[in-house]
C-alpha positions, 0 to 999 in steps of 0.5 A, a space after each residue: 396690598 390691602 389699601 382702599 383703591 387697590 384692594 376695592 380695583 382687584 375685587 372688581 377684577 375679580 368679580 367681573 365677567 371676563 371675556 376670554 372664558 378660558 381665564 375664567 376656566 384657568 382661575 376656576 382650575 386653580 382654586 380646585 388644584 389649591 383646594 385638592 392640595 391642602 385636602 389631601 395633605 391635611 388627609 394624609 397627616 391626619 391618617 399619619 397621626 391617626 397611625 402613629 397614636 395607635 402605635 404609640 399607645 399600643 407599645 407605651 400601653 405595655 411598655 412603662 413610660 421609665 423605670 428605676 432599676 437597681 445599679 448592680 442587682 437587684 433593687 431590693 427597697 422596691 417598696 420604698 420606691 413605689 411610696 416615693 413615686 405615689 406622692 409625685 402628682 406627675 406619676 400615675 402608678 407604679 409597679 415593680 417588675 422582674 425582667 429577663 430573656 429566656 428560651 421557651 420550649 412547647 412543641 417547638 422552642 422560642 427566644 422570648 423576654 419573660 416578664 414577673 409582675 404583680 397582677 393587683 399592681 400591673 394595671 396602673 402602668 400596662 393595658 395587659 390586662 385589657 388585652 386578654 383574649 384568654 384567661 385573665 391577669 388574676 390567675 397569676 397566683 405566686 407558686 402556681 407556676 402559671 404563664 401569659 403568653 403573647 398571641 404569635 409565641 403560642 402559635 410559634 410554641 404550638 401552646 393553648 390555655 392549659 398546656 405546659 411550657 418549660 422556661 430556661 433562663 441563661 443562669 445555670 446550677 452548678 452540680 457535680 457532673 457540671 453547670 446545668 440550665 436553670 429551668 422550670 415548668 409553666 402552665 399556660 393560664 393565659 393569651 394576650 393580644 396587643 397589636 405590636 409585634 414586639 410585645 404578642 412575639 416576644 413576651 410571656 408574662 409570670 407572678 413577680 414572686 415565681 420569677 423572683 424564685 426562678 431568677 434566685 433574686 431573694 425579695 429583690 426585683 429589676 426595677 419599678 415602672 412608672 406611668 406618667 401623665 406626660 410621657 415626654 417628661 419622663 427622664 426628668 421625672 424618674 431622675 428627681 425620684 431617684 434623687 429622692 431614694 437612697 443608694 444609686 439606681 439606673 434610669 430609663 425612660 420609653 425614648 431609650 427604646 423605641 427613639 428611632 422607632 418614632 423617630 422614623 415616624 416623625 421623619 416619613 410624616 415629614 417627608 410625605 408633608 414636603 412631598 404633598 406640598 409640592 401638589 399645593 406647588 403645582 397649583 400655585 404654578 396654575 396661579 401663575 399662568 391664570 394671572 399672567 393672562 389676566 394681565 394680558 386681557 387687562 393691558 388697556 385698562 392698567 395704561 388707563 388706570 396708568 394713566 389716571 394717576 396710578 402708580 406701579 406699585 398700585 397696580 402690582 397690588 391690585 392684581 396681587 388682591 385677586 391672585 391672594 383672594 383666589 389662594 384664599 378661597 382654595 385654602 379655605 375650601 381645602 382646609 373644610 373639605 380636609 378636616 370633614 374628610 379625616 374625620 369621616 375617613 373611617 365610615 368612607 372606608 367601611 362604605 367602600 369595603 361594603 361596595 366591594 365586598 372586600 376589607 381593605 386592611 384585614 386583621 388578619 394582615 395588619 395589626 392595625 385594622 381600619 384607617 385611624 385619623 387624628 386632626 391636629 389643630 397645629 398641622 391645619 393651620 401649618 398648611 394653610 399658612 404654607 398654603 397661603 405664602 405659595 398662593 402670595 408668591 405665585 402672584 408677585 411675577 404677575 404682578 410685576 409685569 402688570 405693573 411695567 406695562 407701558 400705557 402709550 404701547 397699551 392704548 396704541 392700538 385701541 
């Protein structure tokens, strides 16, 4: 397609004043129709990645990366754990937690996961502390009996910041007149905010020693978490550490909890990828119909050049130039245009809220307020290609015809 003749006869085409005006407009057409294609696809996998990354720091910044549990009950040589853990340069911290469903009773009573940790280690391994909107880690004190709850179990409790809550736990003290659920009273020393609903509705969080004394666990603990530098390595790097401690141990990495969480992400970035594709189609369809019509304006001059020697391959490939160099400056166009967009995406919408007067996506709605975008190298490059090959191909039935013109029944009439 790229040799000297060819190449240098389909630029000329391409720059030459055209005298049916309606191509010209066609061409015009088809390089915006390919450039609004790659532009909105980039945009929306940009947005898709934008709110995927925020989930997945939202729910990874609470949720440990893996964990190392005890087989059959608790894990008693926790320390030892944490010491093995820190001398692994792929392990950012470690911290041994306490972990159990309860029922919690306010003014109104609510199912939630209660969570011993221990405020000087937690930060190494959760954003908790970052996300107080009340109180603050430190005032787990052991013995004091104090309680973090998520935003949505206060309100659904009807508790503030220095309200009692009662916690039972599903083990029960045996007593003379029968088994009664174990109990115990919290103060509420606190409120966290983290933006995912599983987290703020669902958890309450204690001092690790308070949890241990209400779960009757002795100096044992659930488990150790770990935070890692690369979270998709997480199963093989809890797996070499627990070969490194004594005993048997149970573990479990983020992907055993929320797989089909991001796997549903992964599969609507896939289909809306395909869907959007089927823009960039339609203007490659437009290609088709400016070059066929080029190929009908041009008949005199293909029997010319026919008839000067050049073969049918040579004009299949000179009308394939100008079909390739218009898919080209669409896709280049849409992929500048695509990028500039994502990445000012934010103060576009902040424009338009302030035009309207209304906000688009309220906190109080959605837990994700604004329109976060994320640009990877990889995903631009993958629709430009996917974007190019359309535009290849969408010029091969062009020129095709171009090249079975027949040059005596081209010239019969000129």
């Amino acid at each position: 397609m790229f040799q000297p003749l060819s190449f240098s006869i389909g630029l000329r085409y391409l720059r030459a004043k055209r005298r049916n005006g309606f191509i010209s407009f066609i061409s015009l057409a088809s390089i915006l129709g390919i450039m609004i294609g790659v532009m909105a696809l980039i945009t929306t996998i940009s947005v898709m990645n934008g709110f995927q990354e925020v989930l997945r720091e939202r729910i990874l910044g609470m949720v440990s990366h893996a964990t190392i549990d005890g087989l059959d009950g608790p894990l008693v040589n926790w320390q030892q754990a944490i010491e093995v853990s820190k001398k692994d340069p792929r392990v950012l911290g470690a911290a041994p937690y306490v972990q159990t469903e309860t029922l919690m009773q306010g003014s109104r009573r609510q199912g939630a996961l209660i969570r011993g940790v221990l405020p000087a280690y937690e930060p190494a391994v959760s954003i908790l502390g970052e996300k107080m909107k009340q109180g603050r880690l430190d005032d787990l004190q052991p013995g004091k009996y104090r309680i973090i709850l998520g935003k949505e179990l206060a309100q659904m409790l009807g508790v503030g910041v220095g309200d009692s809550v009662n916690v039972f736990v599903s083990e029960a003290t045996v007593t003379p007149i029968g088994p009664i659920p174990r109990a115990r009273r919290f103060e509420v020393s606190g409120i966290f905010e983290v933006g995912a609903q599983e987290y703020d509705f669902g958890l309450a969080v204690i001092h690790l020693q308070d949890a241990q004394r209400l779960m009757r666990m002795g100096d044992g603990v659930t488990g150790v978490r770990l935070k890692l530098d690369d979270i998709w390595d997480a199963w093989s790097v809890a797996r070499s550490l627990a070969n490194q401690m004594d005993g048997m141990y149970r573990v479990r990495d983020w992907t055993r909890d929320h797989e089909n969480f991001f796997r549903s992400l992964k599969m609507e970035k896939t289909i809306m990828f395909v869907l959007l594709s089927l823009v960039i189609a339609i203007a490659a369809f437009n290609l088709v119909s400016s070059l066929v019509m080029l190929v009908q304006d041009k008949q005199a001059d293909i029997a010319i050049l026919r008839t000067l020697g050049l073969s049918p391959g040579s004009v299949m490939r000179v009308f394939m130039v100008q079909g390739t160099v218009i898919g080209i400056v669409g896709v280049a166009l849409g992929v500048v245009s695509g990028v500039l967009l994502s990445q000012n995406l934010s103060i576009i919408v902040r424009f338009i809220e302030g035009l309207t007067g209304s906000e688009l996506m309220p906190s109080d709605v959605y837990y994700i307020s604004g329109v976060p975008t994320s640009v990877e190298p990889y995903d631009v490059a993958l629709v430009a290609l996917i974007a190019l090959v359309m535009c290849l191909l969408a010029t091969i039935y062009p020129a095709w015809r171009a090249a079975r013109t027949d040059p005596a029944s081209a010239l019969r009439y000129e």
